[in-house]
C-alpha positions as CSV (number, residue, x, y, z in Angstrom):
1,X,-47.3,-11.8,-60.3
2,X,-44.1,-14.1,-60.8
3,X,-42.0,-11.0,-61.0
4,X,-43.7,-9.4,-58.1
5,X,-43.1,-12.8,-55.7
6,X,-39.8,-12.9,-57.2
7,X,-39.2,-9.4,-56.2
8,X,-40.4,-10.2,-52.5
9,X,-38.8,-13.3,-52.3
10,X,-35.5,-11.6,-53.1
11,X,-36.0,-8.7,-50.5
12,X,-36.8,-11.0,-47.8
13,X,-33.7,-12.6,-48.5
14,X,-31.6,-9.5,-48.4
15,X,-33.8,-8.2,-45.1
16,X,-33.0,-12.2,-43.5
17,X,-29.0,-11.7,-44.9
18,X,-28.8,-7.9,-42.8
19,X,-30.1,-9.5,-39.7
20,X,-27.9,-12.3,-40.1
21,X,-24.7,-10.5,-40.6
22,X,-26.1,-7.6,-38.2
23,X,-26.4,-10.2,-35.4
24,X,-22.9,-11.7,-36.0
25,X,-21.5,-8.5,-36.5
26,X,-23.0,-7.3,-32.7
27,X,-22.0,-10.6,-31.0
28,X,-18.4,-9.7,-32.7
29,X,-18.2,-6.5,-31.7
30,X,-19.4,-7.9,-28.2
31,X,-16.5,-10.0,-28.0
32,X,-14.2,-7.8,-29.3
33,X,-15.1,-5.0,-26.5
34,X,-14.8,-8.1,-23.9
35,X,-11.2,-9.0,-25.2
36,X,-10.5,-5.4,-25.4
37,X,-11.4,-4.8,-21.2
38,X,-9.9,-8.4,-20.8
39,X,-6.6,-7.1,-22.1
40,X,-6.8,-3.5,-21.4
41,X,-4.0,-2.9,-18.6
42,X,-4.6,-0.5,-15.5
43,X,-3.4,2.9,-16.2
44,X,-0.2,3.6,-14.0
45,X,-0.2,5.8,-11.0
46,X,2.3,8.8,-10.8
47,X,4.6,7.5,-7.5
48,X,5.0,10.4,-5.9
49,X,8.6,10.9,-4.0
50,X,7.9,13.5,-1.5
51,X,5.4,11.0,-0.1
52,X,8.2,8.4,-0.2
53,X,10.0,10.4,1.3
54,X,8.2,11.4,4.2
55,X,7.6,7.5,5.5
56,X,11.2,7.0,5.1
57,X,11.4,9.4,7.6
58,X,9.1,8.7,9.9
59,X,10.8,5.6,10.4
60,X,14.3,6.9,11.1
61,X,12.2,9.1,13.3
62,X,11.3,6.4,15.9
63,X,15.5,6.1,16.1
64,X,16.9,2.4,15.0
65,X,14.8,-0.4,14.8
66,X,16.7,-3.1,16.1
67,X,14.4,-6.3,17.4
68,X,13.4,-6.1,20.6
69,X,13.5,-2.7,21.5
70,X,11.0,-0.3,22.1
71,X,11.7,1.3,18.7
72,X,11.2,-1.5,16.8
73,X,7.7,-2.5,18.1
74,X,6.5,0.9,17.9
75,X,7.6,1.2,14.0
76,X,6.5,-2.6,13.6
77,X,2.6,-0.9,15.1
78,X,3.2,2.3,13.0
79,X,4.1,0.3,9.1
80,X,0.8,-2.0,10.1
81,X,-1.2,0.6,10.9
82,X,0.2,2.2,7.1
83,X,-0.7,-1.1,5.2
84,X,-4.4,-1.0,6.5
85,X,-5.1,2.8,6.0
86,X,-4.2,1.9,2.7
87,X,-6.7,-0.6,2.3
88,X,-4.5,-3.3,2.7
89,X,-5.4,-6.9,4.1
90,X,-2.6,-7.1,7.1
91,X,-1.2,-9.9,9.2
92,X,1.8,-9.6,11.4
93,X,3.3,-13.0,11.6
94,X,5.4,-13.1,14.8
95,X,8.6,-15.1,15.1
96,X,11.0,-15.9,17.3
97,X,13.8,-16.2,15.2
98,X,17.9,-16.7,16.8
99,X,20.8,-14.3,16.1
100,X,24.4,-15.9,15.8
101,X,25.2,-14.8,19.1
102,X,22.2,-16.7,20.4
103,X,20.2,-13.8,21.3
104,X,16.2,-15.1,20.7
105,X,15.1,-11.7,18.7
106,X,11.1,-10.9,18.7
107,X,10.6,-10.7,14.8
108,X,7.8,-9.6,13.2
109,X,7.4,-10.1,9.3
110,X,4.5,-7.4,8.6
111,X,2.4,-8.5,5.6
112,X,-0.2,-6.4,3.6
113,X,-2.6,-8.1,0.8
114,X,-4.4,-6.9,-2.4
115,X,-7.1,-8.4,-4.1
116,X,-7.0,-11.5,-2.5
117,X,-9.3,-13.0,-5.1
118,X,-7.0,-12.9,-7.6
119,X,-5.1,-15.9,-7.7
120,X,-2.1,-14.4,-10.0
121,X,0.1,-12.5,-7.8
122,X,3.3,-10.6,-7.4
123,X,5.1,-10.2,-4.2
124,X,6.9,-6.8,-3.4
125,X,9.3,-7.1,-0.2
126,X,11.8,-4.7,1.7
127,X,13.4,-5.5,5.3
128,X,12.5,-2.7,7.7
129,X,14.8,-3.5,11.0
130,X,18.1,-1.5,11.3
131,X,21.6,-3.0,11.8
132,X,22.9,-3.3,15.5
133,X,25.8,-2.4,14.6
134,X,28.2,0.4,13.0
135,X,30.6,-2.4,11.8
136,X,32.1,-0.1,9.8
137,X,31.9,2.8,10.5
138,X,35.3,5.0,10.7
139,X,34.8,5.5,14.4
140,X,35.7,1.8,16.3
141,X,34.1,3.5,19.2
142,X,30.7,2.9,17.5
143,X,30.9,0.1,16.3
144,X,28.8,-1.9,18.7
145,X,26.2,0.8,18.9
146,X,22.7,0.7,16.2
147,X,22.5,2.8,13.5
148,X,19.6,5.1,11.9
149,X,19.1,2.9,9.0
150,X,17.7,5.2,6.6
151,X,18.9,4.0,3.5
152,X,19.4,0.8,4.0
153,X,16.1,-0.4,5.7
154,X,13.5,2.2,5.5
155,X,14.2,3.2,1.6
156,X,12.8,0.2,0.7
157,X,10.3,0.3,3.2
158,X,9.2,4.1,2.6
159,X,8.8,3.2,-1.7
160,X,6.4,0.4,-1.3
161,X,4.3,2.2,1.3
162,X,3.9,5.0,-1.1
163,X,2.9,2.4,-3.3
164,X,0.8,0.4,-1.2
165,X,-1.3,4.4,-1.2
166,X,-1.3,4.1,-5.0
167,X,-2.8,0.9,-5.1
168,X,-5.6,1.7,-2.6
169,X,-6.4,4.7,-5.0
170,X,-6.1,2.4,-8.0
171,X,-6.2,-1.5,-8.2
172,X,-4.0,-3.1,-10.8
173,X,-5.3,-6.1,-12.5
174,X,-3.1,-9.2,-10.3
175,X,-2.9,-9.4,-6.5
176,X,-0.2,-8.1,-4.8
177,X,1.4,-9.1,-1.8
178,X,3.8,-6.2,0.1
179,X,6.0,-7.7,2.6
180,X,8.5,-6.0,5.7
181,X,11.1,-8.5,6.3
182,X,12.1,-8.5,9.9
183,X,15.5,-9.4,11.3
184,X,17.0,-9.1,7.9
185,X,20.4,-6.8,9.1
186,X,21.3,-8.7,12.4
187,X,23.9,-11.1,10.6
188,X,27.5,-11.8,12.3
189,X,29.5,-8.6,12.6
190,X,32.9,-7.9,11.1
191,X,34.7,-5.9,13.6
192,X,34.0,-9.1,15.7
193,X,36.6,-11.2,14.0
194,X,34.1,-14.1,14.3
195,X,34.6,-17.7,12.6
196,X,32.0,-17.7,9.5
197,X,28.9,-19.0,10.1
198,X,25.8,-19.6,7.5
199,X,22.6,-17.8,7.1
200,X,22.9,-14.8,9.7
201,X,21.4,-12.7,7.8
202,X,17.9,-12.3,6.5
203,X,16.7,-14.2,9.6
204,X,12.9,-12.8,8.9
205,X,12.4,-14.2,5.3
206,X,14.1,-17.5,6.2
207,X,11.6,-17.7,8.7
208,X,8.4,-16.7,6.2
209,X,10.1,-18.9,3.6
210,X,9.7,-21.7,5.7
211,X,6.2,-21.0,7.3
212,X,4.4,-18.4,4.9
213,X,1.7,-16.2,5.4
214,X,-0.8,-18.6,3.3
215,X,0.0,-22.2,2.7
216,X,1.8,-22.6,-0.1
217,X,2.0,-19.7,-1.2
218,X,3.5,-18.9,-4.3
219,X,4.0,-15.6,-6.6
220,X,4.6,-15.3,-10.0
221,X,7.4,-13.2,-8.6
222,X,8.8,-10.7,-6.5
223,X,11.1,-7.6,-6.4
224,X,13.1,-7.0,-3.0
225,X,13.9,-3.2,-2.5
226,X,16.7,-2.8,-0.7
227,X,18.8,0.6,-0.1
228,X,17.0,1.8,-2.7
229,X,17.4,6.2,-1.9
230,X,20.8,7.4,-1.8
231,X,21.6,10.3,-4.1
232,X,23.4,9.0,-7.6
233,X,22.5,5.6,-6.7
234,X,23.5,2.8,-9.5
235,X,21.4,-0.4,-9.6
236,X,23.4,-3.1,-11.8
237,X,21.7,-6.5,-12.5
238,X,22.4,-8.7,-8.7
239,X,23.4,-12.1,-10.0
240,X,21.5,-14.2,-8.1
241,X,18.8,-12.3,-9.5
242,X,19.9,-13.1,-12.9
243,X,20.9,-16.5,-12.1
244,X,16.9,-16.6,-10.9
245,X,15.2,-15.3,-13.7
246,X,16.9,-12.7,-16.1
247,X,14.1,-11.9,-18.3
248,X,12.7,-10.7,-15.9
249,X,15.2,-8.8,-14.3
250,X,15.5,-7.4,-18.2
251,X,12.4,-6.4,-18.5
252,X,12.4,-4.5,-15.3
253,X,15.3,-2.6,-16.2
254,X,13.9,-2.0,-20.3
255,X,11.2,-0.4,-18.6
256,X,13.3,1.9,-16.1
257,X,15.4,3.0,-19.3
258,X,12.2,3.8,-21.0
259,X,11.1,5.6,-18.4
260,X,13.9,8.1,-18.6
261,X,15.8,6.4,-15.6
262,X,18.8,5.2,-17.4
263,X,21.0,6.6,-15.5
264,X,20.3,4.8,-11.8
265,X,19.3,1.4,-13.8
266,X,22.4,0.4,-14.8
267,X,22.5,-2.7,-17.6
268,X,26.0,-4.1,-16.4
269,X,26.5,-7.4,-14.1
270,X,26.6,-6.6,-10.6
271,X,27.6,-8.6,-7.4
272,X,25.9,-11.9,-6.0
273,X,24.7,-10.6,-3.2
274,X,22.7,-12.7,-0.3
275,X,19.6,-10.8,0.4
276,X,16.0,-12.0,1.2
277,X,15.5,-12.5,-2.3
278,X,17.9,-15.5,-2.3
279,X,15.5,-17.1,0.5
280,X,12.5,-16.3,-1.1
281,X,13.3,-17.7,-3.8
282,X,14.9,-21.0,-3.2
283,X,12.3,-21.6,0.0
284,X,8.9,-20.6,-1.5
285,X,10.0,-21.7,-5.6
286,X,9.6,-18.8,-7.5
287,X,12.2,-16.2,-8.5
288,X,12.6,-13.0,-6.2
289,X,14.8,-10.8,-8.2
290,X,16.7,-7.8,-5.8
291,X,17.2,-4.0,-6.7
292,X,19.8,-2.9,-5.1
293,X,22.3,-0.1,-4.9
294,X,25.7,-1.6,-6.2
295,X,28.9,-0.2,-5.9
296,X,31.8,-2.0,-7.5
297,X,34.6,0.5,-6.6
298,X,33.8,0.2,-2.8
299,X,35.6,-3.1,-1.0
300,X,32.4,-4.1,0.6
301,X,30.2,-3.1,-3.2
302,X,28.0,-0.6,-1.1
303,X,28.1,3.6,-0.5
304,X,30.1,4.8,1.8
305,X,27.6,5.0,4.5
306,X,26.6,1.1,4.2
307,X,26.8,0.3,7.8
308,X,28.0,3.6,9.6
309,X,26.8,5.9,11.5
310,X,26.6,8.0,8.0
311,X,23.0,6.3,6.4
312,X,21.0,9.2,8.0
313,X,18.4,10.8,5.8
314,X,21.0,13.2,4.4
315,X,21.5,9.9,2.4
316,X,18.0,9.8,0.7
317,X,17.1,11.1,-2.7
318,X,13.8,11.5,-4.1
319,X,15.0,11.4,-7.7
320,X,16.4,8.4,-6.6
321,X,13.2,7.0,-4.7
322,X,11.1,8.5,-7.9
323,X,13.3,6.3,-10.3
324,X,12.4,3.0,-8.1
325,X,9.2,3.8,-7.2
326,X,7.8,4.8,-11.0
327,X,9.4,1.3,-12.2
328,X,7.9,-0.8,-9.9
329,X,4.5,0.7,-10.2
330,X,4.8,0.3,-14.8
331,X,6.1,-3.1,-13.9
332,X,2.9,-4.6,-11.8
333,X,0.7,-2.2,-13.9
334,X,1.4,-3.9,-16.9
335,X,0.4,-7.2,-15.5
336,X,-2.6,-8.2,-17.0
């Protein structure tokens, strides 16, 4: 009888111990899976550069979109009508912003939002009008006549609506904000022989720096694309961008090298270069870091066709766009 109760006694215990340790080991393995899907990043879309490549040209298609024209406000209906087929949240903020010849231009900063309910965000931004201008182009002739902007303008433009597609197919884990800076390319000319004036350019972000889309917004940061397509492009590290924040413009160009896209993503110092990004980031607080084609050989740093009646869409590249387009999508992928 004593050995028998000792017996049961005993295998109760070890039963009681099983359950105990079974039950802890679930609620561990519970929280282990929840950590796991809590830190489990979004698998990466493929960018695809024929797609890219095909709203770069539908833009250079509508001829140059210079503000107020009747270019411009079709493109301005066509890249809103883009952002909500792909899913996207719009709002075209109208401004009316003045050039430094006076001229009131009829901007419109074109704005598309994902997953508004997450609070962490990162803000992806391009300018989409066209330069008035051929400043410098070869031909004075032309020089007061628009040009077709297809580098520098609707690159940009043409990558993030490819990946504004991707992320309709497939949500990353943080909400991201695409944004079309208007009025970006209408700063003073230099075949004018004007005296200097400050902040001519990038009249469209100074404007949504100043009054954004959502009060106070902020983003964790943002990438400016800009001329972003032109074959054997070379993006060095933009020193305001570094100035800004260069771990993260490090980590943007770690990933393009690991990628296999070395050879565009070039890990030398570059120019300092006023861009949107600069308003972005000084207006709204948070660093805006700019890729952007850089050439040091050239007087102005640009290609050849920066400004002429050249940056037609023999200057875009779909390696090139691939290259971009594939780092940009790892980078806001990876966000967790």
């Amino acid at each position: 009888m004593h050995m028998t109760l000792k017996h049961t006694i005993a295998g109760l215990a070890i039963i009681a111990s099983l359950l105990f340790f079974g039950c802890n080991s679930d609620k561990s393995n519970k929280k282990q899976s929840t950590t796991q899907r809590k830190s489990q990043k979004a698998a990466t879309p493929i960018f695809n550069a024929d797609s890219a490549y095909q709203y770069i040209a539908t833009q250079v298609n509508f001829g140059p979109r210079v503000p107020n024209t009747e270019e411009h406000a079709a493109c301005a209906t066509y890249l809103a009508n883009e952002l909500k087929r792909f899913g996207a949240d719009v709002i075209v903020q109208e401004a009316d912003v003045v050039a430094f010849d006076g001229t009131v231009l009829k901007a419109k900063n074109i704005i598309g939002q994902y997953n508004l309910d997450k609070p962490k965000r990162v803000m992806l931004c391009a300018h989409w009008d066209t330069r008035p201008f051929a400043d410098y182009d070869k031909d004075a002739s032309k020089h007061n006549t628009p040009i077709d902007g297809a580098n520098d303008g609707a690159s940009g433009v043409g990558v993030l609506l490819e990946i504004a597609r991707q992320i309709n197919q497939a949500q990353p884990n943080i909400g991201i904000d695409i944004i079309f800076f208007d009025a970006e390319d209408y700063g003073q000319p230099i075949h004018l022989n004007l005296a200097p004036k400050e902040d001519t350019w990038c009249l469209g972000s100074q404007y949504w720096g100043k009054n954004p889309h959502t009060p106070n917004y902020r983003a964790k940061y943002g990438i400016l694309l800009d001329m972003v397509g032109a074959p054997d492009a070379y993006f060095f590290k933009e020193q305001h961008s570094m100035s800004y924040q260069p771990d993260l413009v490090n980590h943007i160009w770690d990933i393009a090298h690991n990628l296999g896209y070395g050879y565009h993503f070039k890990k030398e110092a570059g120019g300092w270069i006023t861009d949107d990004h600069v308003y972005v980031t000084n207006l709204r607080n948070f660093p805006c870091i700019d890729i952007i084609q850089y050439n040091p050989e050239a007087r102005h740093g640009f290609g050849d066709y920066w400004h002429t009646h050249d940056d037609t869409m023999d200057n875009i590249n779909k390696n090139t766009l691939k290259a971009v387009g594939q780092t940009v999508l790892e980078v806001i992928y990876r966000e967790n």
